[in-house]
Backbone bond lengths (Angstrom), bond angles and torsions (degrees), N, CA, C in turn:
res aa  C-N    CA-C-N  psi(-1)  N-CA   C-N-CA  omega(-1)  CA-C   N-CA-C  phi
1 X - - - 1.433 - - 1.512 111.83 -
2 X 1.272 119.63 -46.49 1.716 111.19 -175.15 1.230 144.65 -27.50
3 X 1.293 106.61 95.31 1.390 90.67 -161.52 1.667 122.26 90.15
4 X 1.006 113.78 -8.95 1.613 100.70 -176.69 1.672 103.85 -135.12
5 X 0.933 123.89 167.87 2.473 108.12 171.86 1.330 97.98 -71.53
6 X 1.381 93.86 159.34 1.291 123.57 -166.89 1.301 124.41 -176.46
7 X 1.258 117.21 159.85 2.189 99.41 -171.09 1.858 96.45 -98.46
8 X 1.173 117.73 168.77 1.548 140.32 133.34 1.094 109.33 -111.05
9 X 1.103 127.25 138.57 1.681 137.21 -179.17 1.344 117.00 31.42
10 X 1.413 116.58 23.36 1.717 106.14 -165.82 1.788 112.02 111.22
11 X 1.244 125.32 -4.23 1.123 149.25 -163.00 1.123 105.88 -84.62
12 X 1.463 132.00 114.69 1.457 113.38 157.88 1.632 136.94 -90.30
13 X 1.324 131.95 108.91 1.174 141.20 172.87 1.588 109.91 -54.76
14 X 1.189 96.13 117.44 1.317 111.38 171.15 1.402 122.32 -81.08
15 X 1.069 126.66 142.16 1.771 134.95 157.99 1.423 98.79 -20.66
16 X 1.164 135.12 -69.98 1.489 120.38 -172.51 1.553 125.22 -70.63
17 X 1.515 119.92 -1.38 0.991 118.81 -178.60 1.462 98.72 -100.51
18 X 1.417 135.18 125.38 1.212 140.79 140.33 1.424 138.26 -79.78
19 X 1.424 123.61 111.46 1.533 140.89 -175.92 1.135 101.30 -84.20
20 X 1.407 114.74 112.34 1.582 93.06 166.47 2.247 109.80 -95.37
21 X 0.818 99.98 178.52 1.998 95.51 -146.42 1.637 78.07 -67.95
22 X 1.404 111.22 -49.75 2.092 119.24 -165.31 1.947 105.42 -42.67
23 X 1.853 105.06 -32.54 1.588 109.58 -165.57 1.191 85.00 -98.86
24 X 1.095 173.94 43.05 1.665 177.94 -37.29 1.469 107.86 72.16
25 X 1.640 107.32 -36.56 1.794 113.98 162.23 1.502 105.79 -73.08
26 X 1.171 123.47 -45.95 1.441 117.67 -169.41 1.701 105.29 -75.92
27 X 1.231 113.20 -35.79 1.709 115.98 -177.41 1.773 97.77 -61.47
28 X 1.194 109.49 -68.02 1.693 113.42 167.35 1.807 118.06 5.15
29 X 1.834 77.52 -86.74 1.476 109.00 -178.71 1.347 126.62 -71.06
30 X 1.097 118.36 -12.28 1.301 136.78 166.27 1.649 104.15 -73.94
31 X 1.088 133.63 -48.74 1.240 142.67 -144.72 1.816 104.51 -79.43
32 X 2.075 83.61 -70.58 1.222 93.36 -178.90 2.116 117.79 -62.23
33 X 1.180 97.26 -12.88 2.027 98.99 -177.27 1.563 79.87 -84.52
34 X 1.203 152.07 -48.63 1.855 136.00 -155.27 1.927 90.09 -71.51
35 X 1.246 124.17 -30.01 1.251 110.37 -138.70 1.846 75.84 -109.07
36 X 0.641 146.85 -38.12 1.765 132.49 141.21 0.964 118.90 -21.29
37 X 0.972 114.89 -39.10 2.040 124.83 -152.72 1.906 86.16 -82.65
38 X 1.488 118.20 -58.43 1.447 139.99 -166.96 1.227 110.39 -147.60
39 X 1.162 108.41 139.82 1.753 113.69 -170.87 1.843 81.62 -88.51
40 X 1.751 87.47 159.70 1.466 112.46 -162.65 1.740 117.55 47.63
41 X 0.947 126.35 5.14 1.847 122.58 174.14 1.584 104.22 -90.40
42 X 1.715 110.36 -4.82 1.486 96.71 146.44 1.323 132.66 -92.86
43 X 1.096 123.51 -34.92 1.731 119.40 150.19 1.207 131.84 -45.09
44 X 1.446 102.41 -34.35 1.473 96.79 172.84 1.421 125.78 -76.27
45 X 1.542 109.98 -17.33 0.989 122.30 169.58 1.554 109.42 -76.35
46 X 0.754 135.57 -45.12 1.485 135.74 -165.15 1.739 89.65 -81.41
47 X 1.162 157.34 -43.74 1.325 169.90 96.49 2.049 85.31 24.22
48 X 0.804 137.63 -57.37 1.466 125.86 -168.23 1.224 100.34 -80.07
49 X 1.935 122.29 -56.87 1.196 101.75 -150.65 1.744 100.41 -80.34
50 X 1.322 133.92 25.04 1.472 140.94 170.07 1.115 94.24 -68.85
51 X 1.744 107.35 -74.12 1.534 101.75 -178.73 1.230 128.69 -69.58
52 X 1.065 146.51 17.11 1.273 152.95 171.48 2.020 104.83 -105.23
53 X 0.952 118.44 -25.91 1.319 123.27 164.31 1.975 120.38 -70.63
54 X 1.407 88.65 -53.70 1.726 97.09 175.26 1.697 107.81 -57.38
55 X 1.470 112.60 -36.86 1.473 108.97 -159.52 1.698 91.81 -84.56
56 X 1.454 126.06 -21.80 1.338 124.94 153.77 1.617 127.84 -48.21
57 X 1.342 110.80 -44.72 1.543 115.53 163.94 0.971 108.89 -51.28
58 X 1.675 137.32 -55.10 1.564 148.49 -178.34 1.420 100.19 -42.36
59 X 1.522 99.97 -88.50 1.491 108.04 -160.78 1.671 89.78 -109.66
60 X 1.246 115.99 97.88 1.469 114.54 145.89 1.286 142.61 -69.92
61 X 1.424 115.17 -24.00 1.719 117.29 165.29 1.437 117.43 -99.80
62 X 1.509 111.66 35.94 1.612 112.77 -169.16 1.891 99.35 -97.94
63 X 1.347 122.39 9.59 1.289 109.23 179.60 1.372 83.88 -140.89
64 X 1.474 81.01 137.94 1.655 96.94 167.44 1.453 129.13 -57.05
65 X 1.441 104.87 161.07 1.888 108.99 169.16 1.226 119.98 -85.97
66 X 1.090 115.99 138.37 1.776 131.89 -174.05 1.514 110.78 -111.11
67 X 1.416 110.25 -16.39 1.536 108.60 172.36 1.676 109.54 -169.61
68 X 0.762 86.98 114.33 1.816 96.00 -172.52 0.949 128.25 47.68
69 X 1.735 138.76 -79.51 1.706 110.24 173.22 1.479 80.44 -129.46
70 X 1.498 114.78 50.31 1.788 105.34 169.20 0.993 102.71 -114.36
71 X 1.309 128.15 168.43 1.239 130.64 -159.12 1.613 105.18 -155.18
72 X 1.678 116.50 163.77 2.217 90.12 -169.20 1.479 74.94 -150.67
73 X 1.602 83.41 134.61 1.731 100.43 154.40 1.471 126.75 -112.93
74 X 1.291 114.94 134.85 1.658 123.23 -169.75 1.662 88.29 -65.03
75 X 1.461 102.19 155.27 1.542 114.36 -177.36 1.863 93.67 -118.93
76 X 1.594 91.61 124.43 1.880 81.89 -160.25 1.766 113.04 -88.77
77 X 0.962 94.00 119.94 1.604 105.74 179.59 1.906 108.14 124.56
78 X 1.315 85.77 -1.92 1.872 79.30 167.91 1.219 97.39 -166.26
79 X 1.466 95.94 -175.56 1.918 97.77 -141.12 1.402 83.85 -112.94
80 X 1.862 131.17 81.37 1.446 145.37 168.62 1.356 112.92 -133.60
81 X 1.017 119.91 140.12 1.482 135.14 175.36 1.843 111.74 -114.97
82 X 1.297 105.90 106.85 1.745 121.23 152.54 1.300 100.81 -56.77
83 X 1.067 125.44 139.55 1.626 144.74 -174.37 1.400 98.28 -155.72
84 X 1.425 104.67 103.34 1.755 127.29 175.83 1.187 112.58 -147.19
85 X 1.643 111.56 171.48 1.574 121.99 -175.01 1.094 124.79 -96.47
86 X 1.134 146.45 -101.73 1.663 174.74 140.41 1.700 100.20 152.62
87 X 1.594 80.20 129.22 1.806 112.94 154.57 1.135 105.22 -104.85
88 X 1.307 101.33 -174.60 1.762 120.64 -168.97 1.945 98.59 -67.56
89 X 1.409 111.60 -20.90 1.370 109.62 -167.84 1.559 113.40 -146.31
90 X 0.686 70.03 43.63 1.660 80.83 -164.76 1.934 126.98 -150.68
91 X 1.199 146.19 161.62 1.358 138.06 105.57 1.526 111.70 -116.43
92 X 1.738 100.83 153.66 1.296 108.14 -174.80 1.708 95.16 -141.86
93 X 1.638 94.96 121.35 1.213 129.40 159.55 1.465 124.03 -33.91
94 X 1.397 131.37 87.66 1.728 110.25 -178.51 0.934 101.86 -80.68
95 X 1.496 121.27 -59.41 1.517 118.77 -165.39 2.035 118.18 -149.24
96 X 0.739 130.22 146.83 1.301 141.63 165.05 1.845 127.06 -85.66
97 X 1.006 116.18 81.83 1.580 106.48 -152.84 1.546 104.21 -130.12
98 X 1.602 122.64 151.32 1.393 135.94 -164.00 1.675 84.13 -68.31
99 X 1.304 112.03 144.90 1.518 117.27 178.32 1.513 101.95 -88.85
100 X 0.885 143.11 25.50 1.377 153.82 146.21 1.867 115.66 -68.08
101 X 1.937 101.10 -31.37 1.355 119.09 -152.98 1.433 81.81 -56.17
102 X 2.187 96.41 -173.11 1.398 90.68 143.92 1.638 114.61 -137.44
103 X 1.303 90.19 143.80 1.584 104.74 -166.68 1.158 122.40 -53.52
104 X 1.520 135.01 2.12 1.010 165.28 167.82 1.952 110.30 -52.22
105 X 1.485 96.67 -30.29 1.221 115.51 177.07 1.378 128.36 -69.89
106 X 1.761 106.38 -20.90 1.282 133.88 176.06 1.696 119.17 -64.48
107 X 1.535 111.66 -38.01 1.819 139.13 145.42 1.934 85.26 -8.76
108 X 1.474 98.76 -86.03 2.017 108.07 -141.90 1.670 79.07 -67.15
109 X 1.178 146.91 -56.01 1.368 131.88 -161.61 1.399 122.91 -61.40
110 X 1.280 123.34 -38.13 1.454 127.80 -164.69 1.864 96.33 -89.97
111 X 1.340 98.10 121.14 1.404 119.81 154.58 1.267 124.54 -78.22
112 X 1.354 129.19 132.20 1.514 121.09 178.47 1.773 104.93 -120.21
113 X 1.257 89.37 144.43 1.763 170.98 -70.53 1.751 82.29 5.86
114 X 1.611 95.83 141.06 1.725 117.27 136.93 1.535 110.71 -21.23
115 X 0.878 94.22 121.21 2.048 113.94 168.95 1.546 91.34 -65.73
């Protein structure tokens, strides 16, 4: 997916949405450990962070930055944070992480300048 379309659950990624492959590892693993935990609390999870991505297309500078020009959105109904950028044409996905994580992790992912 990085960078190029690609599905989540059936999802289509658009040209302006950027995955990077590491936040596609964390969406993964995230999914399949909720849906262990309780059958279907991985769909539903993957079912949130959809909408939490689209309402990112909408309003992309509506959550604040947590580390340089990244910025994190709560994923509503569980305790995960999307941590992405915006360019002039773009958002790109660094990572998907338990909001417990620490964001510190965001350092090895983010390339500078914005992709």
């Amino acid at each position: 997916m990085g960078g190029s379309e690609g599905e989540f659950i059936g999802w289509k990624l658009t040209q302006s949405i950027h995955l990077l492959p590491a936040a596609e590892q964390d969406l993964l693993d995230a999914r399949f450990w909720l849906e262990s935990q309780k059958s279907g609390l991985g769909l539903e999870f993957a079912q949130s962070v959809i909408a939490a991505v689209e309402a990112l297309v909408s309003f992309p500078e509506l959550h604040g930055i947590v580390y340089a020009d990244i910025r994190g959105a709560p994923i509503r109904k569980h305790p995960y944070v999307i941590y992405y950028r915006v360019s002039i044409n773009s958002i790109e996905i660094l990572a998907v992480l338990h909001g417990s994580r620490d964001p510190a992790i965001l350092k090895s992912r983010a390339t500078f300048p914005p992709a």
